[in-house]
C-alpha positions as CSV (number, residue, x, y, z in Angstrom):
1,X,1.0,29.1,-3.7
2,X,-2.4,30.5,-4.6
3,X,-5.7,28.4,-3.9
4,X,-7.4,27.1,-1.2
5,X,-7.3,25.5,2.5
6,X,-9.6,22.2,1.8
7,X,-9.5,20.9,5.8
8,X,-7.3,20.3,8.5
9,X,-5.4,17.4,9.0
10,X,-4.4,17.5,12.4
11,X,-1.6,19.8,14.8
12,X,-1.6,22.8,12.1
13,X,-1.5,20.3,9.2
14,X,-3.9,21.1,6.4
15,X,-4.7,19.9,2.9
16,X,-4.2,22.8,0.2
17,X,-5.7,22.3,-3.5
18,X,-5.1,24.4,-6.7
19,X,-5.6,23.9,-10.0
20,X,-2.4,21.7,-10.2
21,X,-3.3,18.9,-7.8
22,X,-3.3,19.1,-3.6
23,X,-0.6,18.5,-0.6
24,X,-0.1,19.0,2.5
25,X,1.2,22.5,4.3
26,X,2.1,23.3,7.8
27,X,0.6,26.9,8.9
28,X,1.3,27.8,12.8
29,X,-2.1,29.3,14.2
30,X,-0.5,32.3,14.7
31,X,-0.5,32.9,10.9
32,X,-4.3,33.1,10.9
33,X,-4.7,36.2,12.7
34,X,-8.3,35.1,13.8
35,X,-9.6,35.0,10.0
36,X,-12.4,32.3,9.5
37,X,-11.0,29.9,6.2
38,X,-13.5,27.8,4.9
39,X,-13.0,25.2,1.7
40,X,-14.0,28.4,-0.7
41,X,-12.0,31.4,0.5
42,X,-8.8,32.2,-1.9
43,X,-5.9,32.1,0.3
44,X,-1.7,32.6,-1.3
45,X,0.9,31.0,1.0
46,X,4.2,32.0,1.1
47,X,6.9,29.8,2.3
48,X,9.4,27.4,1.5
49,X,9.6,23.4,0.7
50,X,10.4,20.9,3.4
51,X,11.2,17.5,2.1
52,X,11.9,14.5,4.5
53,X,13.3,11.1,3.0
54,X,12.7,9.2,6.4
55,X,10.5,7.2,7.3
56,X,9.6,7.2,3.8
57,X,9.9,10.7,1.4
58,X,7.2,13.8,2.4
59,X,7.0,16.4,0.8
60,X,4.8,19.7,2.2
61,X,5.2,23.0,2.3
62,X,6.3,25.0,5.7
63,X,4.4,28.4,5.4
64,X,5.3,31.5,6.9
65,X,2.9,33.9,5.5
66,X,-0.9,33.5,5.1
67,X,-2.7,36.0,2.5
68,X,-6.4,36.4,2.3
């Protein structure tokens, strides 16, 4: 995915938007490697889809690479 961290949500939740529309990604704090992010910094995420069906269907993205 290439575009941008909008804000946290909450325990390494975080609201990513691109051209397409937004939704939500999962990025350990590890995967930062200290690098400020702000709303305007270009980021590409590599990792794969995690889709629950209960409580009631979520779909976000579990990444396990951060590009700057």
């Amino acid at each position: 995915l290439k575009g941008y961290i909008v804000k946290a949500t909450g325990d390494e939740k975080y609201q990513f938007s691109d051209q397409t529309g937004s939704m939500t990604v999962d990025i350990d704090d590890d995967l930062w490697k200290g690098k400020p992010v702000s709303a305007k910094t270009p980021v590409t995420l590599i990792g794969e889809i995690d889709i629950d069906y209960k409580p009631m269907k979520r779909v976000e993205v579990d990444v396990d690479q951060v590009q700057f």
